[in-house]
N, C-alpha and C positions, 0 to 999 in steps of 0.2 A: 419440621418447617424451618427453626431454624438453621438447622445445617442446609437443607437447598436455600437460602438465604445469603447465605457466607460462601457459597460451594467458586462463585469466581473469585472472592477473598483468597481461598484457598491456594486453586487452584495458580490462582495468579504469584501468588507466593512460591511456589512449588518450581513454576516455571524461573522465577528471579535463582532462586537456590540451585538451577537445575544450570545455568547459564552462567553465577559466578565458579561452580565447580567445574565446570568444563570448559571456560574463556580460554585454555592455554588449548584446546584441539582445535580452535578453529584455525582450517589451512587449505585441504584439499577439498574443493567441495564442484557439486555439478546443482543443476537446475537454474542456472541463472535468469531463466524466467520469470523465477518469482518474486526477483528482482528489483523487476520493471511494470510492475501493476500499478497503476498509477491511475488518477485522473488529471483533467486539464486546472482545477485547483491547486493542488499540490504543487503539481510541475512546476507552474505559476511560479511559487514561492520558494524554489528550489530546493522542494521537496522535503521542507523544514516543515513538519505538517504533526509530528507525536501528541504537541502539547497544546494542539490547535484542536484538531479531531472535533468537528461538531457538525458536521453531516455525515450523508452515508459511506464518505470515504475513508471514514475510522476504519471501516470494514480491511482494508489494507494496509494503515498504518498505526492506527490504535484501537482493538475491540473495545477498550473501556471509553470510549466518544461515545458509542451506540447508545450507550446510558443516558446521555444526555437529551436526545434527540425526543421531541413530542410528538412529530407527526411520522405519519407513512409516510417515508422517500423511497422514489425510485432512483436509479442513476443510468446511464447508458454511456460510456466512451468509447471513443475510437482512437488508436492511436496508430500515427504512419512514425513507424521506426525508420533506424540507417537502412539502407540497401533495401529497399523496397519491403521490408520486413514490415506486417502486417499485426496489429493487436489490438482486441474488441473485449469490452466487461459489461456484466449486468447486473448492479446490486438492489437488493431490494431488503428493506427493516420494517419489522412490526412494535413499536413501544406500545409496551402493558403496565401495569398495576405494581406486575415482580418482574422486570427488566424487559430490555427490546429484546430482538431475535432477528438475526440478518443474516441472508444468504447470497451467493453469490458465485458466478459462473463468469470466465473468464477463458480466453481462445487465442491461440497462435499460430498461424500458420505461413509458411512462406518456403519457398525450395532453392537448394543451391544443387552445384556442379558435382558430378561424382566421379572420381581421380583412382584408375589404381592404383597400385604400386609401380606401374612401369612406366606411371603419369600419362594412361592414355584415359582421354574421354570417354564414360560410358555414360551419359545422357545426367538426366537431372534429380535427384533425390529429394520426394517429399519429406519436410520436421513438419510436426502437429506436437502441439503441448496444449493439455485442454487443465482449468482448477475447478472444480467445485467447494465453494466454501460454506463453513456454519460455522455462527459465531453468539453468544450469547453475553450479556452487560448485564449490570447494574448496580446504578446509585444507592452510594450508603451515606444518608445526611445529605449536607448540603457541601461536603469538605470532599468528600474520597467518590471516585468509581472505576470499579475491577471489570474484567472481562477476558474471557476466554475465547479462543476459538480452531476449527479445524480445517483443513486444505486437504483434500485427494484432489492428487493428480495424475495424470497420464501423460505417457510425452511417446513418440514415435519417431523413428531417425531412419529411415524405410525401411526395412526388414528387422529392424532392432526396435524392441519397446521394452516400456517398464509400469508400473503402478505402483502410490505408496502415499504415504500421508504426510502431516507436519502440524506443530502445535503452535499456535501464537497465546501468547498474553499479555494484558493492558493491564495498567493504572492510570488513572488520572488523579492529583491533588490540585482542590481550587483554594487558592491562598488569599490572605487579604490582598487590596491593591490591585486586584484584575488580573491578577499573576497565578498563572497555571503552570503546573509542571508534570510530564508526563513520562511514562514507561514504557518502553515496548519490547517482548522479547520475542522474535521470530522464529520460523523453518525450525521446531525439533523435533528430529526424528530418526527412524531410523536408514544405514545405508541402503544404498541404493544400487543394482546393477542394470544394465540395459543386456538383454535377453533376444536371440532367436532360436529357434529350432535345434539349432549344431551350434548355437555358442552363447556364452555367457561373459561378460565384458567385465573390465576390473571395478570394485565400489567404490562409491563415492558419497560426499555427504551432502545434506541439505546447505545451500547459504545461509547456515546458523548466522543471527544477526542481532544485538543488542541497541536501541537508542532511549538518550533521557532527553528530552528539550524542556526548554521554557519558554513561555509566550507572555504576552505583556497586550492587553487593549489600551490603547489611547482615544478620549472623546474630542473633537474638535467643533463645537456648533452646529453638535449633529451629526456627524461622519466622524468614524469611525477607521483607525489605525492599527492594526495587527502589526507588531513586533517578534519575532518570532524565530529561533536557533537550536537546531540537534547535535548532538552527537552522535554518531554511528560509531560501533564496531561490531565489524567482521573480521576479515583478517588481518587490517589496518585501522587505524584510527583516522577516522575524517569529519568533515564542519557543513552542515547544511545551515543559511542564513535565509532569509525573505522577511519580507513586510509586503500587506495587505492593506489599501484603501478602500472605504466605501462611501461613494459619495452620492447623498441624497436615496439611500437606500435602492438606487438604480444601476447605478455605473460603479464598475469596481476594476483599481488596479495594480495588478502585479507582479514584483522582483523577487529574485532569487539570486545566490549565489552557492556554489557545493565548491568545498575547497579542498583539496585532495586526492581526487580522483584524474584516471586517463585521461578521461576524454571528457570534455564539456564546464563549462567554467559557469557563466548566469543564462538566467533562466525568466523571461517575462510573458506574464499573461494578463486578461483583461475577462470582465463576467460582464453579462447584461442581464437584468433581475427584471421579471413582467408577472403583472396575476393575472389569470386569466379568469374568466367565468365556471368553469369546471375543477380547476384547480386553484389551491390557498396560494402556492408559489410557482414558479417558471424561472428559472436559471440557463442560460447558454453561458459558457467556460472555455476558453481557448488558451491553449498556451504553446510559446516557440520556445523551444533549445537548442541554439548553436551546438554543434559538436565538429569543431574544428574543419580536419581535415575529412573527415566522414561524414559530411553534411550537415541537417539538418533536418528538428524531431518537431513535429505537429502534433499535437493534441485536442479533441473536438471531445467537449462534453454534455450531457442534458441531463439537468437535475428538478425532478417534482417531487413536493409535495401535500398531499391530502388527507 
């Protein structure tokens, strides 16, 4: 008993060991789908979300938030990427006695133009990229929570596919002061090639991906400010910022900034919080990101729980 007790202690340890031994390989890597999993929360806050994790969108950015969580949540997002590029999730957690349990299905689909070598049009090429996730938490005390979890995916690029998995692990420490700090260590796994009948394509790796943040609550007369900053690395180092208002425990707003990357600079969103008669909670989630010259990213999300 108590080794399944300790087993996300562990196991979350394992993955921290597993990520500073191998931080000098991250380089070439494929799946960038998994990416972009997000909900309209997160987005919000530009994606500054590690050390925050306290609904069921841990399930993406930190398994160890799951720990936290007292009710069943469900989640549902949609997300309209660039170029008509199409992205939908469904999370759903069970908190128990000996940690939550939360799974999750997430889908992509969208087609582009298919070019051969002699650059003539041959019509249009469906990509399908589907995740199935599991993920298990739990709190130890009132200070620490660990959490593990796993990704199978599929991806399809039309006549080319592949199958494979990937490991994440969470920490969360709750410090004095309202100050959280959080772990996440993503995508480990093994290479990957995309396969058809007569051919086998070169490998590639998971977007192995490390972040630590810290979040900061502030109380104002009742309403409530989230503070909040990560660090990422994958094969660069970069700065996700946001703060979170909520006011009157109904209306909630906001920002984000990600400093480092290509394309896209801040990031803002807004919640509308309702209970219903069948349900404890009711959450509607929206969030915009500019992304320069390539548009513009919507995010629609719905979170219950009971």
């Amino acid at each position: 008993m108590k080794v399944m007790k300790n087993l996300p202690l562990v196991l979350s340890l394992l993955g921290l060991f597993h990520c500073l031994a191998f931080s000098t390989e991250v380089g070439t890597t494929g799946m960038g789908f998994l990416k972009i999993r997000t909900s309209a929360r997160p987005l919000g806050m530009g994606n500054a979300f590690v050390a925050v994790a306290d609904d069921i969108s841990a399930m993406a950015w930190n398994v160890a938030g799951l720990a936290t969580l007292e009710q069943q949540e469900l989640l549902f997002t949609h997300f309209n990427y660039i170029d008509g590029i199409g992205y939908s999730n469904l999370l759903y957690c069970i908190p128990g006695k000996r940690g939550t349990i939360g799974f999750g299905f997430a889908i992509q689909s969208f087609t582009i133009d298919e070019i051969d070598a002699q650059y003539n049009y041959r019509g249009e090429m469906a990509i399908r990229n589907a995740v199935f996730s599991l993920a298990y938490s739990l709190k130890l005390g009132d200070s620490f929570a660990y959490g593990c979890g796993i990704d199978l995916f599929s991806s399809t690029i039309g006549n080319y596919s592949l199958t494979s998995y990937g490991l994440n692990f969470g920490s969360l420490y709750f410090a004095p002061y309202d100050i959280i700090v959080g772990l996440s260590v993503q995508n480990i796994g093994p290479e990957f090639a995309y396969e058809s009948k007569t051919f086998v394509g070169e490998k590639q790796s998971l977007p192995f991906t490390y972040i630590i943040g810290v979040t900061k609550k502030l109380t104002f007369y009742g309403d409530t400010l989230l503070v909040t900053s990560d660090i990422v690395k994958d094969y660069v180092m970069r700065l996700n910022v946001g703060m979170e208002y909520k006011l009157l425990n109904l209306l909630t707003l906001r920002v984000g900034r990600r400093i480092g990357y290509d394309t896209g600079s801040f990031a803002f969103g807004m919640g509308i919080n309702y209970k219903l008669e069948a349900l404890d909670y009711f959450q509607f989630d929206y969030a915009f990101f500019p992304m320069s010259e390539l548009g513009s990213t919507h995010c629609y999300s719905l979170i219950s729980k009971f």
